[in-house]
C-alpha positions in Angstrom: -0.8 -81.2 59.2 -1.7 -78.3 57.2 1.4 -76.1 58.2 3.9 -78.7 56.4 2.3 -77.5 53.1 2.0 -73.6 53.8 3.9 -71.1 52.9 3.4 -68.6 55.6 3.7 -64.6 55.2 5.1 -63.1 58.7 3.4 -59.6 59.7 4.7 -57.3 62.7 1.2 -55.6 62.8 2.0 -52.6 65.2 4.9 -51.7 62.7 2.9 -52.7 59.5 -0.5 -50.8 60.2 1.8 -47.5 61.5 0.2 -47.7 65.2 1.9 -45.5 67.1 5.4 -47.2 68.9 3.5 -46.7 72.9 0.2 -47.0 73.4 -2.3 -44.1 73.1 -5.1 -45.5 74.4 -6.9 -44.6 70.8 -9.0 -47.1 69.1 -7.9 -46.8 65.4 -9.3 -50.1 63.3 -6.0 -50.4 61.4 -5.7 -54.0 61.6 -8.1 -53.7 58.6 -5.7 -53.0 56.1 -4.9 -56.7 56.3 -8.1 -57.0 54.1 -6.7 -55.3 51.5 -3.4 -57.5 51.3 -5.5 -60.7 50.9 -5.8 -60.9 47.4 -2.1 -60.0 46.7 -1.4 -62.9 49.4 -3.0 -65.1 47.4 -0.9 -63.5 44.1 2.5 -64.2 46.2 1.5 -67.4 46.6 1.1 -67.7 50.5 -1.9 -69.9 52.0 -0.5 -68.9 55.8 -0.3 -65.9 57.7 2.0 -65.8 60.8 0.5 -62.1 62.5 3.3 -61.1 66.3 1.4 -60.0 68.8 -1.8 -58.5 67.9 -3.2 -58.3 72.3 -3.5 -54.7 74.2 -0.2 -54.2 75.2 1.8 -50.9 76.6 4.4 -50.6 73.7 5.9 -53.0 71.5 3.4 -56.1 71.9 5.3 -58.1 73.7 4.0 -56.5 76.7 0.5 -57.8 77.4 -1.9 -55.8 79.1 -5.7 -57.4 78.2 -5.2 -61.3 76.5 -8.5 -61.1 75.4 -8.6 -57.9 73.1 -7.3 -56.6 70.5 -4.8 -53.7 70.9 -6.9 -50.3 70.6 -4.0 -48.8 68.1 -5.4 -51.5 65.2 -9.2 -51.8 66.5 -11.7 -53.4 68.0 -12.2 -57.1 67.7 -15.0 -56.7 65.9 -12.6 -55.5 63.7 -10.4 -58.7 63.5 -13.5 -60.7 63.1 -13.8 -59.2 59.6 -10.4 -59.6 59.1 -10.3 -63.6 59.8 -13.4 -64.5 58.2 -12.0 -62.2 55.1 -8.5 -63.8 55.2 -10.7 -67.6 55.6 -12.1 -67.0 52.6 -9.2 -66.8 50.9 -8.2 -69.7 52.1 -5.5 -68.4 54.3 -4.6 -69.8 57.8 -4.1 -67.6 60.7 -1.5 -68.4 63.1 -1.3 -65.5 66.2 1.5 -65.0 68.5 1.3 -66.3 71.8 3.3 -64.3 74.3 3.1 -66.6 77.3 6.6 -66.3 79.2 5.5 -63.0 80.2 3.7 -59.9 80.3 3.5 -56.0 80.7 3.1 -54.1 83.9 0.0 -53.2 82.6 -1.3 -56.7 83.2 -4.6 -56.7 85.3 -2.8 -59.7 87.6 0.0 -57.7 88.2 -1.6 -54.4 88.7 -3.8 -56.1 91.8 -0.2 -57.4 93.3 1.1 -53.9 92.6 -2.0 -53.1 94.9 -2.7 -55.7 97.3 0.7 -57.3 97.5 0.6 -60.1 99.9 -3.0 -60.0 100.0 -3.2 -60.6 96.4 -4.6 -64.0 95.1 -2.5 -63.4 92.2 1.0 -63.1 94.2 1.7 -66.8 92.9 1.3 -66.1 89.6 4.9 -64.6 89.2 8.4 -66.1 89.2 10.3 -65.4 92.1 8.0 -62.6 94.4 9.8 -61.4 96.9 8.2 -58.9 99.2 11.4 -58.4 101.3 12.9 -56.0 98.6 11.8 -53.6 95.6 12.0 -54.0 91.6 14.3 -52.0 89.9 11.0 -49.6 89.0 10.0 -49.6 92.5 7.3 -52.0 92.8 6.9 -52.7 96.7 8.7 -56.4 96.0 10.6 -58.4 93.7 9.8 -61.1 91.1 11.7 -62.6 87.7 11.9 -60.8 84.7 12.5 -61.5 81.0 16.2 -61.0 80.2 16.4 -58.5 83.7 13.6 -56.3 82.0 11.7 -55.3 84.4 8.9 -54.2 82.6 8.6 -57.8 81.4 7.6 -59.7 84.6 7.6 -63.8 84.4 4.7 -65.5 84.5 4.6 -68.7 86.7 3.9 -71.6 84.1 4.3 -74.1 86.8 1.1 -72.5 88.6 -2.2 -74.7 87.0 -4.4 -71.6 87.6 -2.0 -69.5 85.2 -1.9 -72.6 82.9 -5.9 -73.1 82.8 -5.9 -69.3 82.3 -3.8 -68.9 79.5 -5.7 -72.4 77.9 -8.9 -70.5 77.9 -7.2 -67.7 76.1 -6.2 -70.2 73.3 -9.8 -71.3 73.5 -11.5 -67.7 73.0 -9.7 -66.8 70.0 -10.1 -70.6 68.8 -13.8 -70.1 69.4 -14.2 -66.2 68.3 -12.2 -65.7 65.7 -11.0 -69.7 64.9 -7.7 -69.5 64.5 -5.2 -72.5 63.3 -2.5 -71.5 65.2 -0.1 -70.1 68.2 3.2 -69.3 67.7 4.6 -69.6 71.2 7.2 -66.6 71.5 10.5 -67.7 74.3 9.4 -71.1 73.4 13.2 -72.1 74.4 12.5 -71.2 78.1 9.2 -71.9 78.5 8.1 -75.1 80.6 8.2 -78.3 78.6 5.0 -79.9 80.7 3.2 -76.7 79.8 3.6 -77.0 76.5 2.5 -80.5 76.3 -0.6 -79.6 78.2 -1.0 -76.8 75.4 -0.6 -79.6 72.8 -3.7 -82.0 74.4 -5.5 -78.9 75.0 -5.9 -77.3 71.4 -6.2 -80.8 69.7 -9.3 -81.1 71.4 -10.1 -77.4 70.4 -9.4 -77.8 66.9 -8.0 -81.6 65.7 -5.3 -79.9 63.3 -4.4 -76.3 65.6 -0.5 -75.6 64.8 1.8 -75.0 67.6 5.1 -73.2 66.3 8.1 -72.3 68.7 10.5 -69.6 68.9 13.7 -71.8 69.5 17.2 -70.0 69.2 19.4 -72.8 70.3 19.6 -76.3 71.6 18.5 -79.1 70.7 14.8 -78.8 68.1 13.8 -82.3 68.4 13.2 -81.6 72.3 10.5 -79.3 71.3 9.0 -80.6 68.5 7.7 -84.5 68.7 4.4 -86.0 69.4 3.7 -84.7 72.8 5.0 -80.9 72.2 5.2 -78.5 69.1 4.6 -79.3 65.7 7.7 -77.1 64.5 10.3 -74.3 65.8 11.9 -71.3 63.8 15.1 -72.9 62.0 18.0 -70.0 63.5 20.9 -72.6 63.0 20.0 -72.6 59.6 19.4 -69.1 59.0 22.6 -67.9 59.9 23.5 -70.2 57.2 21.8 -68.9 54.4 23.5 -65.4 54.5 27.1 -66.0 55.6 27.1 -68.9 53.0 26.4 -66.0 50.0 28.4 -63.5 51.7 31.7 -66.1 52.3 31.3 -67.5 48.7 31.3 -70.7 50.8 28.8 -73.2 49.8 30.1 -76.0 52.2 28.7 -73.7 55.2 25.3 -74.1 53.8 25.4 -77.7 52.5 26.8 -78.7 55.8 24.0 -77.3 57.6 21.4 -78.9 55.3 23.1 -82.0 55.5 23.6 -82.1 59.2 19.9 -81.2 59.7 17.9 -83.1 57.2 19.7 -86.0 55.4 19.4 -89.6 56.0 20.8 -89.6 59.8 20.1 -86.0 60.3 19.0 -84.7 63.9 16.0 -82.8 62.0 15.1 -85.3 59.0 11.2 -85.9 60.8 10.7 -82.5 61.4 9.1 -79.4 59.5 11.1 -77.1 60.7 10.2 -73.0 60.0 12.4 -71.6 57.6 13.0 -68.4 56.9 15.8 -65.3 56.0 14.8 -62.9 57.9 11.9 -62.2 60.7 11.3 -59.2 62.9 14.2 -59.8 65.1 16.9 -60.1 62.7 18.3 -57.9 60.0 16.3 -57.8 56.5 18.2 -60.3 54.6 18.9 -57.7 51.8 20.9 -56.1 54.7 22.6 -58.7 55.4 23.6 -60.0 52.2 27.1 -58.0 50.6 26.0 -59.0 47.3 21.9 -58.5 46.6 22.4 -60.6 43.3 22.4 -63.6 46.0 18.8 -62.9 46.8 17.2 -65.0 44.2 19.4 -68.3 45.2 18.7 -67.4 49.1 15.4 -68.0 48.1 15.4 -70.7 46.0 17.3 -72.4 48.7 14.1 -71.7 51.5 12.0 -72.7 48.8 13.7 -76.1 48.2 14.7 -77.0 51.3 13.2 -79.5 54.0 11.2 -77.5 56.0 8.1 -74.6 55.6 9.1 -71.7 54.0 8.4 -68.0 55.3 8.3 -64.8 53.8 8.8 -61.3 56.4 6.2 -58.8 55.1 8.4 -56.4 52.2 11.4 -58.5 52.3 9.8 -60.3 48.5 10.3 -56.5 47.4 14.5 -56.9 48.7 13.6 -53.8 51.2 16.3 -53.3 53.8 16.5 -53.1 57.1 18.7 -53.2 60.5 18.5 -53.5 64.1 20.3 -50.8 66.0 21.4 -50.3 69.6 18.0 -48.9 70.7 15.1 -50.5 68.6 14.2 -52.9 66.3 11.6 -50.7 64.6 13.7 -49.9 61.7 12.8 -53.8 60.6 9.1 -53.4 61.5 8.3 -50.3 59.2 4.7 -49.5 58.1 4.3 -50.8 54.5 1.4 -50.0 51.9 1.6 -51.6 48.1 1.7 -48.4 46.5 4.5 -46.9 47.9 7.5 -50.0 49.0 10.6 -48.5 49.0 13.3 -49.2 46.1 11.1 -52.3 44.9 12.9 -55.0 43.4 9.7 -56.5 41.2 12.5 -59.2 39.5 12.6 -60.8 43.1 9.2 -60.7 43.5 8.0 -62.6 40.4 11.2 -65.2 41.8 9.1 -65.9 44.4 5.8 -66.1 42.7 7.4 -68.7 40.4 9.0 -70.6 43.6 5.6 -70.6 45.6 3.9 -72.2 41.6 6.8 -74.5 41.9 6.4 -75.8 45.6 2.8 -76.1 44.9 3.3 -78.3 42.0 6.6 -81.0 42.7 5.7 -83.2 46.0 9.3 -84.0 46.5 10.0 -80.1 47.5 7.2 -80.2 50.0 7.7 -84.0 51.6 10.9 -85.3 50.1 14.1 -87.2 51.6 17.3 -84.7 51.3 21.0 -85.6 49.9 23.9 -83.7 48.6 25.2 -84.3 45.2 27.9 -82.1 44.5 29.1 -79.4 46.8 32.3 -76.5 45.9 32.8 -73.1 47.5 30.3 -71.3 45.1 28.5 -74.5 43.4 25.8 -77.2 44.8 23.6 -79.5 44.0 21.3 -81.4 45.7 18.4 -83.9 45.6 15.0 -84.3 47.0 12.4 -87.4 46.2 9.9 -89.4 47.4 8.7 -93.1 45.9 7.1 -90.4 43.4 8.8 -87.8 42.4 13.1 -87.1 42.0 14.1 -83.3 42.3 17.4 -81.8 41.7 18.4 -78.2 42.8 21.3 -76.4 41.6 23.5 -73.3 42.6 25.8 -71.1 40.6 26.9 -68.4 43.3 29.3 -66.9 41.0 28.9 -63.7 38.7 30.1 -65.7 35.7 29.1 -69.1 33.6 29.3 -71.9 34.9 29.2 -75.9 34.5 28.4 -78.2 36.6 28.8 -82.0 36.8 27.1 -84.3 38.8 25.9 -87.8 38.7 22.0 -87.8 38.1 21.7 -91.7 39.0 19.7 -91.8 35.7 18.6 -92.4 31.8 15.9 -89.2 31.5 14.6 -86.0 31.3 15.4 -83.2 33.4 12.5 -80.7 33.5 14.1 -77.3 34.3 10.8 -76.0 36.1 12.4 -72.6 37.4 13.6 -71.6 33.6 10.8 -72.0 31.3 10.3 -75.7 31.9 13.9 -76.4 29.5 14.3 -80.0 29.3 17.2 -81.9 29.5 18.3 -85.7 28.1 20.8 -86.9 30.8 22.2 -90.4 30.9 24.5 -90.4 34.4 26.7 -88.1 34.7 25.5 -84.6 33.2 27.6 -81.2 32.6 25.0 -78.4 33.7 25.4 -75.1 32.1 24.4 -72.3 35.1 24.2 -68.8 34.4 25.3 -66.5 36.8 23.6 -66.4 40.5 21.5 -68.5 39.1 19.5 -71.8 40.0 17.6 -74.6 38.5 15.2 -76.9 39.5 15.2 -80.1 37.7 12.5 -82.6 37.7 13.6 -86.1 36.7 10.6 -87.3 34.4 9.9 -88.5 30.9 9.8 -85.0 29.2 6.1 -84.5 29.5 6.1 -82.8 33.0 5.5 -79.2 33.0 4.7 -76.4 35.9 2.0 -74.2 34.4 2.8 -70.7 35.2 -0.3 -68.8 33.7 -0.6 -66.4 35.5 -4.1 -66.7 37.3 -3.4 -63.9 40.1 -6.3 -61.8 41.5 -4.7 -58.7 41.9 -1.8 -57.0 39.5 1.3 -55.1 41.4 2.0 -52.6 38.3 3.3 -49.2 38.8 2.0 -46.8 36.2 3.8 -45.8 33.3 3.0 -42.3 31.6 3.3 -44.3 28.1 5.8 -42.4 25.4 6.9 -39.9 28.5 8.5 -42.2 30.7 12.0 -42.4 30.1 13.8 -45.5 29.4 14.4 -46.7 32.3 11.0 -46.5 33.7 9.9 -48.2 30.5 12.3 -51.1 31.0 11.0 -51.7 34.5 7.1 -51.7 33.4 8.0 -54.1 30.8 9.8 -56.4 33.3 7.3 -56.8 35.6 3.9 -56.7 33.9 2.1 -59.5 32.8 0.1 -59.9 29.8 -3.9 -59.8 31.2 -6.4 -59.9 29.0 -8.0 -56.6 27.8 -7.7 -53.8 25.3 -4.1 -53.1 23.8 -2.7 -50.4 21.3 -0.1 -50.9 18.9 2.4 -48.5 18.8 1.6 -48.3 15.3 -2.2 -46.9 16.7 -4.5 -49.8 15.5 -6.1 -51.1 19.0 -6.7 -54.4 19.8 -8.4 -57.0 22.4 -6.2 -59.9 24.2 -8.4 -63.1 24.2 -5.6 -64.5 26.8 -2.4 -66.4 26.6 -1.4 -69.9 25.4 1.0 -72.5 25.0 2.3 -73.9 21.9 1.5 -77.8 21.9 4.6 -78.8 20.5 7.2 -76.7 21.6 5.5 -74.8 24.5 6.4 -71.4 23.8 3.7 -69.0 25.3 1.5 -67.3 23.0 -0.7 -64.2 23.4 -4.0 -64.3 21.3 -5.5 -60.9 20.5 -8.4 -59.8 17.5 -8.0 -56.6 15.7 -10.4 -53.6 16.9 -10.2 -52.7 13.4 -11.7 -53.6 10.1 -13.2 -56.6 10.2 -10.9 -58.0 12.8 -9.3 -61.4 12.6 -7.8 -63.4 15.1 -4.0 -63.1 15.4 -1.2 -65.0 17.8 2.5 -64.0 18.6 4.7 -64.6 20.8 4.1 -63.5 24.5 7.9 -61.7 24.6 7.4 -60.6 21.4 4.2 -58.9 22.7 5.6 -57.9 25.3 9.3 -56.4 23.4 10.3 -52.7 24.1 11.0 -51.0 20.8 12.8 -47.9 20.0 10.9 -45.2 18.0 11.8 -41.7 17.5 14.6 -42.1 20.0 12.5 -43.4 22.9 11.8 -46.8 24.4 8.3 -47.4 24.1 6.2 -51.0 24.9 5.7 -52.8 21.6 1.6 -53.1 22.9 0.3 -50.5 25.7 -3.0 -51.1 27.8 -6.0 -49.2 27.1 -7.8 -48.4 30.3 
């Protein structure tokens, strides 16, 4: 299945695309701002995007009013045409959310029982109509609502014409738009023989369609097996990933990952979905006490059994909370130019983590063990008949070591800092820096991750060059890679960047650049040489600025 692969990118589109909260009945084609994310997508890493409800609704989208069209306040879905075929050809997968538990009062099927009441042929397809009393909203009978929201009323998933009904919706945007997925919101409460019907259904729509749950508790391996869902949302797990940084408690999360995945684990033959935060929970730079845990948080999803998920902003650290009235304050609209307090060191983390889980098989399919665990220190193993991985965790603010048995005479390949290697023999006394990780590839010192950087689109923020101050200077310098181009030494001679390289003996990376000058001449330095901040006439200026 394609999904165990992916790494997914979660969108709230009503909150990302700024559609107004209710419903204005205007048709605004905002949903094609996706397009221009596709390219950075493909920067970050992510082959999989996970889009919540995207059908006409009344408000929030979880309140369907027209299963068949796209909500007015992003477009038509003409509109989402362009934006599947344009997010295909980057070779992303498209997994919508399928709201099925319920719908809005808006609902064509419950409009004509508003109207017709017991004459309605749709009467049946509710939970619980009464007509001997009223709703709460004064509808002339009573039925089953979501959580005792009455705006939500419950669709009857034991009725086949509902079921055939919502099938053929699955079908249209399989057929129109070809979609690779549903993730089934209230998956937890939802029939278990409707979603088995679902799962026959869409493999004979599409052999390799993705079905996703949204289970809170209880038991995963009732939903996902043969018969049901391919995978549900991992919530026991991330709980764990937060309070484990915020308790400097280690054994919280190892536990977790232990109980789940190792040999004997309830979960270790399913893919579950993994993530730290989504729309329904706090941003997970909110919930951390300490936002020097974010980088090991995500190492940890990266590394872990399980497909990784990344909430639209949250690779920027951009905060967020629920409150006591709405959950929009986690669903904010968000443009590339203009994310709030960006935290670009984070975001290159990840691009180096999505590289890494790309490259080492035994992230993406390997058994799970734990090597060493303490209150701020872990280590643990993935491999397959291939490939041995270790991970390690410093969750302190101060050097560390260490010491584990590695089970071998080798190499360790430290993939996640500039492909170090290591000569182990057994035991091993790792040095870890603080809040830091490393990823450590058993092998025979040959094995490298290539991190060139080979992205389509550069997230830069402008630097107005010897005005900036120092601070601003430090961040350009931080976060912008080396592209190929014209360059000015601060000196003033100009000159042109051929590319990078690699040193074939030691692998330092090396820019290679020709004088503009002269007769030119082909010259090579080192790329954080190149890339240095110097001091000159009191300022901090870049060693080499880009010409436009």
């Amino acid at each position: 299945m394609w999904a165990y692969n992916s790494i997914f990118y979660q969108i709230y589109p009503i909150g990302f695309c700024g559609a107004p909260v209710h419903n204005d009945g205007v048709c605004v084609p905002r949903i094609r701002k996706l397009m221009d994310w596709s390219e950075y997508l493909q920067t970050l890493g992510v082959d999989s995007i996970l889009l919540n409800p995207i059908f006409e609704s009344d408000n929030h989208g979880y309140d369907t009013r027209d299963f068949r069209k796209i909500d007015c306040r992003l477009g038509t879905n003409e509109d989402f045409s362009d934006v599947c075929k344009d997010l295909h050809d980057h070779d992303i997968k498209i997994v919508l959310d399928g709201v099925f538990n319920h719908v809005g009062r808006g609902f064509w099927a419950f409009r004509d029982v508003q109207e017709k009441k017991w004459d309605s042929p749709y009467k049946d397809w509710y939970k619980g109509v009464n007509f001997g009393w009223q709703s709460p909203l004064g509808d002339p009978f009573g039925y089953e609502a979501w959580q005792g929201h009455f705006e939500l009323p419950c669709l009857n998933l034991y009725n086949q014409q509902v079921k055939d009904y919502l099938f053929d919706v699955i079908r249209f945007w399989v057929d129109e738009f070809d979609i690779d997925g549903i993730r089934l919101d209230c998956a937890n409460i939802l029939d278990f023989n409707f979603m088995k019907e679902m799962r026959a259904k869409t493999a004979s729509m599409k052999p390799d369609f993705w079905l996703m749950g949204e289970v809170i508790h209880g038991d995963y391996s009732r939903w996902v097996n043969g018969d049901t869902l391919h995978s549900v949302t991992n919530y026991a797990l991330h709980k764990a990933l937060y309070s484990g940084h915020n308790d400097h408690n280690y054994f919280e999360i190892a536990h977790s990952l232990n109980r789940q995945f190792a040999n004997g684990g309830i979960y270790r033959n399913i893919y579950t979905y993994n993530f730290v935060d989504n729309h329904d929970v706090n941003r997970i730079a909110s919930s951390l006490k300490d936002k020097n845990h974010l980088n090991n948080v995500y190492t940890l999803m990266y590394t872990m059994p399980g497909v990784p998920s990344i909430y639209y902003g949250s690779e920027y650290g951009i905060e967020g909370m629920r409150t006591n009235h709405s959950d929009y304050e986690l669903r904010p609209c968000l443009d590339l130019d203009s994310i709030p307090n960006p935290n670009y060191q984070l975001f290159d983390h990840i691009v180096k983590l999505g590289k890494i889980r790309l490259a080492l098989e035994a992230l993406k399919y390997g058994d799970f063990a734990n090597v060493k665990i303490m209150n701020e220190k872990l280590v643990y193993k993935r491999w397959t008949n291939n490939q041995t991985v270790f991970v390690a965790f410093n969750l302190t603010d101060h050097d560390e070591w260490i010491d584990f048995d590695t089970g071998c005479n080798a190499k360790l390949t430290d993939v996640l800092n500039d492909n170090e290697v290591i000569d182990v023999n057994g035991y091993y006394n790792l040095y870890m820096k603080p809040y830091s990780a490393r990823i450590l590839v058993v092998n025979d010192g040959s094995f490298k991750v290539d991190f060139s950087d080979n992205s389509t689109v550069e997230i830069t923020k402008p630097v107005e060059n010897t005005e900036a101050t120092d601070a601003q200077v430090e961040e350009q310098h931080f976060y912008t890679e080396v592209k190929p181009g014209k360059y000015r030494h601060f000196k003033g001679n100009e000159y042109e960047v051929i590319g990078t390289a690699l040193h074939s003996e030691t692998g330092e990376k090396l820019v290679v650049y020709k004088a503009l000058y002269n007769d030119g001449g082909l010259w090579v330095r080192p790329y954080d040489m190149f890339k240095e901040i110097i001091e000159k006439d009191g300022k901090k200026i870049q060693r080499f600025t880009p010409i436009d």
